[in-house]
C-alpha positions, 0 to 999 in steps of 0.5 A: 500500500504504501508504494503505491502511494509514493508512486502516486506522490512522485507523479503529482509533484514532477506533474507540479513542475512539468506543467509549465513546460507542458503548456509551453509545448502547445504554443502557436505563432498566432499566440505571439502575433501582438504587441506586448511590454517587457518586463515594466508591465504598463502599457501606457508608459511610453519608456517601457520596452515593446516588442510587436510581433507581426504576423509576416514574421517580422519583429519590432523593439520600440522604446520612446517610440522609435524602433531599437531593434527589428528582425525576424521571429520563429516559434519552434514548439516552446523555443522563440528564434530571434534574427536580429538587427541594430544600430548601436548609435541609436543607444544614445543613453550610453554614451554620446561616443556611439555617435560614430556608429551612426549608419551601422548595423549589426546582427545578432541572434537570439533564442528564448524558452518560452514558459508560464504562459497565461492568455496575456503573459508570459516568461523566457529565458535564453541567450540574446547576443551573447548575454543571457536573458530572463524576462516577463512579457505581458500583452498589451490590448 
């Protein structure tokens, strides 16, 4: 009786654990088409980071209303491939010396595990460039 029991106990929690994952597996495009705000969670605030996701797959990064980054997304299962590209003269917060970059542009890749999604919400984790990431996306309506 009592193995039985420890069977059951063993599943229910690595079944705890895996959901999240599990959902993640059910991922569609469509699900990421939208725009949605990184991390700040105010859809209204006009310095929060944006990504829109389009539907011909393409991607946009706004902040302040300019687009920082753009490129080209797929959604494989639970894993977000990014094809990105930048200018690092358009990060002038840095420091005015990235003027001299004005007119270049660079690619990077990302790839992001998708997981804890809800309707309107959803976490990742991965390697953007060559720096590890986590972030909180929300939906913006």
């Amino acid at each position: 009786m009592i193995r039985p029991f420890n069977c059951v106990a063993i599943f229910m929690v690595l079944g705890l654990f895996l959901a999240p994952w599990a959902s993640a597996g059910d991922l569609t495009p469509e699900y990421l088409i939208g725009r949605w705000v990184i991390d700040d969670q105010n859809c209204s605030s006009p310095d929060s980071e944006y990504v829109e996701f389009r539907e011909n797959a393409t991607f946009e990064s706004t902040r302040t209303g300019k687009a920082e980054i753009v490129g080209f997304w797929e959604l494989n299962e639970d894993i977000l491939a990014l094809h990105m590209v930048t200018s690092l003269a358009y990060f002038d917060d840095i420091h005015q010396a990235m003027a001299d970059f004005q007119g270049q542009y660079h690619y990077f890749p990302g790839k992001l595990i998708i997981f804890n999604t809800d309707q309107n919400s959803f976490e990742a984790f991965g390697v953007i460039g060559d720096v590890i990431e986590r972030t909180t996306a929300v939906r913006c309506q």
